[in-house]
Backbone as CSV, one residue per row, in Angstrom:
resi,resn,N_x,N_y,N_z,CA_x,CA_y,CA_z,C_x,C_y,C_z
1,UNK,-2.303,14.065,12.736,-2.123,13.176,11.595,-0.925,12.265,11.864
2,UNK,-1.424,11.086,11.613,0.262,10.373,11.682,1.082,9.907,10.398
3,UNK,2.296,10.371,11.278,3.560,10.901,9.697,3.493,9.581,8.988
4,UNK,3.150,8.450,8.837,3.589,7.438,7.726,2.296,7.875,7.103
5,UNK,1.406,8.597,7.548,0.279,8.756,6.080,0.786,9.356,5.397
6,UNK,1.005,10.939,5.133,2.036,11.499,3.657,2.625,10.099,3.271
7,UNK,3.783,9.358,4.277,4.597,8.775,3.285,4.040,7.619,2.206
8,UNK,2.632,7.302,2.836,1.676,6.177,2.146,1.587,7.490,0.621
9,UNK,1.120,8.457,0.720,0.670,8.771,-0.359,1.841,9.386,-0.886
10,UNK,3.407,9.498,-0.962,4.008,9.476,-1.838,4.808,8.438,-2.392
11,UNK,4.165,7.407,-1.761,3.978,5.879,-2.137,3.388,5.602,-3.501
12,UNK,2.288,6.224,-3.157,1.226,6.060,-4.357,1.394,6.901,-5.555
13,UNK,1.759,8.270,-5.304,2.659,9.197,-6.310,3.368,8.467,-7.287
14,UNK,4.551,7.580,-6.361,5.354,7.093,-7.542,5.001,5.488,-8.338
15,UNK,3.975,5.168,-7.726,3.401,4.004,-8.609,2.276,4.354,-9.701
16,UNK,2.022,5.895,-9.946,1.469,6.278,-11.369,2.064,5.721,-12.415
17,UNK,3.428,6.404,-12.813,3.647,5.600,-14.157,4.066,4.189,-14.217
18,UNK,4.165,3.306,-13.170,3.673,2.187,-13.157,2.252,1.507,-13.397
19,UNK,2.066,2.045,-12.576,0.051,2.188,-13.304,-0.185,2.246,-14.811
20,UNK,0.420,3.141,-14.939,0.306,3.606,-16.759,0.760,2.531,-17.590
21,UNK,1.960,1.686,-17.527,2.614,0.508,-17.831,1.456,-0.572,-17.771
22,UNK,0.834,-0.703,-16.687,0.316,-2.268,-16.376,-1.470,-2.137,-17.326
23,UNK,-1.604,-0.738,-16.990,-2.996,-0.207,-17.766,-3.138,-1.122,-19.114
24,UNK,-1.872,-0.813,-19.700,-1.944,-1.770,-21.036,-1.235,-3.100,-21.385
25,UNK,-0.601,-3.210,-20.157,-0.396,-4.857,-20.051,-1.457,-6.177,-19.291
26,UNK,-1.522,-5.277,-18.252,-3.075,-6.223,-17.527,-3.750,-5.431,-16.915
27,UNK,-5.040,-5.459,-17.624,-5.900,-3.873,-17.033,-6.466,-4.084,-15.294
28,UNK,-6.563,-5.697,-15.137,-7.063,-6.481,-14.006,-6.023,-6.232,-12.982
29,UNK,-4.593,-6.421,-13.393,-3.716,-6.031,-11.921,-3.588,-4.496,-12.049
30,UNK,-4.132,-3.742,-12.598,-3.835,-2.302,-12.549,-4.808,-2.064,-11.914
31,UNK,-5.910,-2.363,-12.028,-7.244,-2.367,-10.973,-6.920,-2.790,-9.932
32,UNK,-6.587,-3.700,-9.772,-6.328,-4.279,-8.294,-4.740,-3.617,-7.084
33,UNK,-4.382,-2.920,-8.311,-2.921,-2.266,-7.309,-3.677,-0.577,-7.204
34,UNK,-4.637,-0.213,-7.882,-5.499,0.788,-7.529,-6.019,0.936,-6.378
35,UNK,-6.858,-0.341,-6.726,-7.672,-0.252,-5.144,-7.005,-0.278,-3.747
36,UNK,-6.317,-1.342,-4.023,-5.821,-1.668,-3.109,-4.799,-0.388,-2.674
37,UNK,-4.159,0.664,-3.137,-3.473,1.522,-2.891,-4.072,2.634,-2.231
38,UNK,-5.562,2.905,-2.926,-6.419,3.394,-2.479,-7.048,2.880,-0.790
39,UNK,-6.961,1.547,-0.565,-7.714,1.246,0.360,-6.425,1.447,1.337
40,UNK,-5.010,1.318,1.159,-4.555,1.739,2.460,-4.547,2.926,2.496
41,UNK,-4.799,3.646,2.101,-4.437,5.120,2.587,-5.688,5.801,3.069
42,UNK,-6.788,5.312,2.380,-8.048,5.609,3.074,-8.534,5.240,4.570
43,UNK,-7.839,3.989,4.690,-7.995,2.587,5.883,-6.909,3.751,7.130
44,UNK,-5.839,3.687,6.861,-4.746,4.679,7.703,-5.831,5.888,8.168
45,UNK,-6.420,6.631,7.183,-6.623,7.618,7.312,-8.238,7.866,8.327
46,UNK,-8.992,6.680,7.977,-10.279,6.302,8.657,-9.976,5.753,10.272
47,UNK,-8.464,5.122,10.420,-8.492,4.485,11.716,-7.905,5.927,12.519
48,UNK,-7.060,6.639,11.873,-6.695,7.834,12.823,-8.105,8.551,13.857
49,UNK,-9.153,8.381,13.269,-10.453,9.015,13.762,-11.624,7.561,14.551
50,UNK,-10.912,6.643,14.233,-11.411,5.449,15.003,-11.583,5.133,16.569
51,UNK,-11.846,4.499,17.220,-11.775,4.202,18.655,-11.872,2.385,18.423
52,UNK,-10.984,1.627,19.639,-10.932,0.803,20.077,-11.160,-0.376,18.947
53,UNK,-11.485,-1.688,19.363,-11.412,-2.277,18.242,-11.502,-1.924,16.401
54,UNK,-12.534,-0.860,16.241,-12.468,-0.848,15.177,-11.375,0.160,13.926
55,UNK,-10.774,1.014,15.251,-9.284,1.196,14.823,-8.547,0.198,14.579
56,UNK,-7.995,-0.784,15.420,-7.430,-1.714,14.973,-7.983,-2.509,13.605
57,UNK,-8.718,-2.321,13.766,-9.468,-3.499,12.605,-9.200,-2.736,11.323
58,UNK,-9.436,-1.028,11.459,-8.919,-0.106,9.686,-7.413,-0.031,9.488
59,UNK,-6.413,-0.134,10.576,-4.863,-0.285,10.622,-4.532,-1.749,10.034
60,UNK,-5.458,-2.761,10.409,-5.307,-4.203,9.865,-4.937,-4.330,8.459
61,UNK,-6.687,-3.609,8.119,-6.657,-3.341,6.395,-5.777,-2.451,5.967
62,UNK,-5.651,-1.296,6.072,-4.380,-0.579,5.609,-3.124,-1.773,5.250
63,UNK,-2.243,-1.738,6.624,-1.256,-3.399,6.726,-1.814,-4.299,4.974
64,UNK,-2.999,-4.844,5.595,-3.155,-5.942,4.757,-3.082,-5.222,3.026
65,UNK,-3.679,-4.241,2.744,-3.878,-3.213,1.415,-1.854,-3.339,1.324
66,UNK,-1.671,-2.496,2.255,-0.468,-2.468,1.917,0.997,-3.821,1.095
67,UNK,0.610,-4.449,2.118,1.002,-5.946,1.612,1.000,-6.380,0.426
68,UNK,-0.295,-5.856,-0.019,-1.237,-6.236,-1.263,-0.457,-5.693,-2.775
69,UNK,-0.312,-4.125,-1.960,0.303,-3.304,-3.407,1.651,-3.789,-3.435
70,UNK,2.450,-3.791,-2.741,3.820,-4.850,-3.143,3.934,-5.982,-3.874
71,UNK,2.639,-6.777,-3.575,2.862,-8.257,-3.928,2.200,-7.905,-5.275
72,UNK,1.654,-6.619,-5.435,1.087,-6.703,-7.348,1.748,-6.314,-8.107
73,UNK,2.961,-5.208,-7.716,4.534,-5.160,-7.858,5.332,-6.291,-8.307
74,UNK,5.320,-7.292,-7.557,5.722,-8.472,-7.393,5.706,-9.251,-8.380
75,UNK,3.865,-9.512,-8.846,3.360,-10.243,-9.568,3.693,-9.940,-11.288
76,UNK,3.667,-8.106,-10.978,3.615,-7.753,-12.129,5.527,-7.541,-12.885
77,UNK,6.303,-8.032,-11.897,7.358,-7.840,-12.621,8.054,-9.635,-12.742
78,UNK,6.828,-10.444,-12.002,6.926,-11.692,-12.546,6.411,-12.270,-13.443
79,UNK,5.596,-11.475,-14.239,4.685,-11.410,-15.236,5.876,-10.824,-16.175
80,UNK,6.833,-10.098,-16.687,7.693,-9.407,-17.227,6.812,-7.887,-17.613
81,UNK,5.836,-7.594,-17.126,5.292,-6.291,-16.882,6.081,-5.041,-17.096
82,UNK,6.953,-5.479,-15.830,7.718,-4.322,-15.223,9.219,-5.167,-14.880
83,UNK,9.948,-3.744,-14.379,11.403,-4.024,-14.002,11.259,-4.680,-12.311
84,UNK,11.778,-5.706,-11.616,11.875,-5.770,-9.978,11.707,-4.798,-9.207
85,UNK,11.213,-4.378,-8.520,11.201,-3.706,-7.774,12.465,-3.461,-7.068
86,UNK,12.468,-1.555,-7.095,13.436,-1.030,-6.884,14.071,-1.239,-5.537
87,UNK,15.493,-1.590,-5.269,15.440,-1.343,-3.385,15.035,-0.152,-2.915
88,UNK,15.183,0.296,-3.349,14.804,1.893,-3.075,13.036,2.132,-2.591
89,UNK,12.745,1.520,-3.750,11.043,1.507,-3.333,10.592,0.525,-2.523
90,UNK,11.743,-0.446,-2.481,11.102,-1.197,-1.443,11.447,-0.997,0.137
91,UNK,12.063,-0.237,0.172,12.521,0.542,1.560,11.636,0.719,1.782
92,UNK,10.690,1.758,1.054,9.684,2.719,1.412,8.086,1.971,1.966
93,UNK,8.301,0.314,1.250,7.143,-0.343,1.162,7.761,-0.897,2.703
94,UNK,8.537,-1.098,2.959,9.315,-1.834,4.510,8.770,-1.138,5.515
95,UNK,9.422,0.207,5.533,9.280,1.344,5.963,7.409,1.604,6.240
96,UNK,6.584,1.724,5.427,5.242,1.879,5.624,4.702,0.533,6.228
97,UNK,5.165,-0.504,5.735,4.554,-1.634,6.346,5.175,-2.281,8.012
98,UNK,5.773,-1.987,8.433,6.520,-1.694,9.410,5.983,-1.094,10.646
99,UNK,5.622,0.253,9.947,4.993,1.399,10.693,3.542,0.937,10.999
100,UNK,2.938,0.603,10.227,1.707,-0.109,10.106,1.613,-1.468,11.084
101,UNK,2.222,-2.617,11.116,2.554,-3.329,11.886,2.853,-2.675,13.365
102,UNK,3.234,-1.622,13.497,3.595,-1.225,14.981,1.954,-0.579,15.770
103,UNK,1.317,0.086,14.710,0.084,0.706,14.740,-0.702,0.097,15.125
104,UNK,-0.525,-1.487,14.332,-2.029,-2.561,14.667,-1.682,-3.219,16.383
105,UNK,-0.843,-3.196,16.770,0.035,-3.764,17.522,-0.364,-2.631,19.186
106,UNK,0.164,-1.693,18.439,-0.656,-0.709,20.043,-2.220,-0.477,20.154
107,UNK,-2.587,-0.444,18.441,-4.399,-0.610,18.667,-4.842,-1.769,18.818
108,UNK,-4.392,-3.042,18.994,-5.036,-4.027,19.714,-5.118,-4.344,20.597
């Protein structure tokens, strides 16, 4: 297994009660920081068992998913949703996206 997957999913752990917040502010970006949270960790988890291009191609999406749930973070505390995003949490989003970037990088 590779170690930035746990850290993807205690990623996702702590964007529940954020979730819960946006549920009743915009049900549309709460859907969309779902999926998309969902799709990297599934994407990480599908390319570990991948071969050759199409590993690279599920590390892409992960990356790209990942990207995704920050920027709905983003959106949603430019929306007055939510508070900025924490440095703290955004370490963690650096940190995974980072790791991810290094991943697509040896699988291509």
């Amino acid at each position: 297994m590779l170690r930035i997957y746990p850290v993807v999913l205690q990623l996702i752990e702590q964007l529940r009660r954020i979730l819960g917040v946006l549920d009743h502010k915009d049900r549309d970006l709460s859907r969309q920081l779902r999926r998309c949270s969902a799709s990297c960790a599934l994407n990480l988890s599908e390319g570990q068992y991948s071969r050759g291009k199409n590993r690279a191609a599920k590390y892409h999406i992960a990356l790209g998913s990942a990207r995704e749930m920050l920027s709905c973070l983003e959106v949603a505390a430019a929306l007055g949703y939510i508070s900025p995003v924490s440095p703290e949490l955004r370490c963690e989003f650096d940190r995974v996206i980072g790791s991810l970037v290094r991943l697509v990088e040896r699988a291509g």
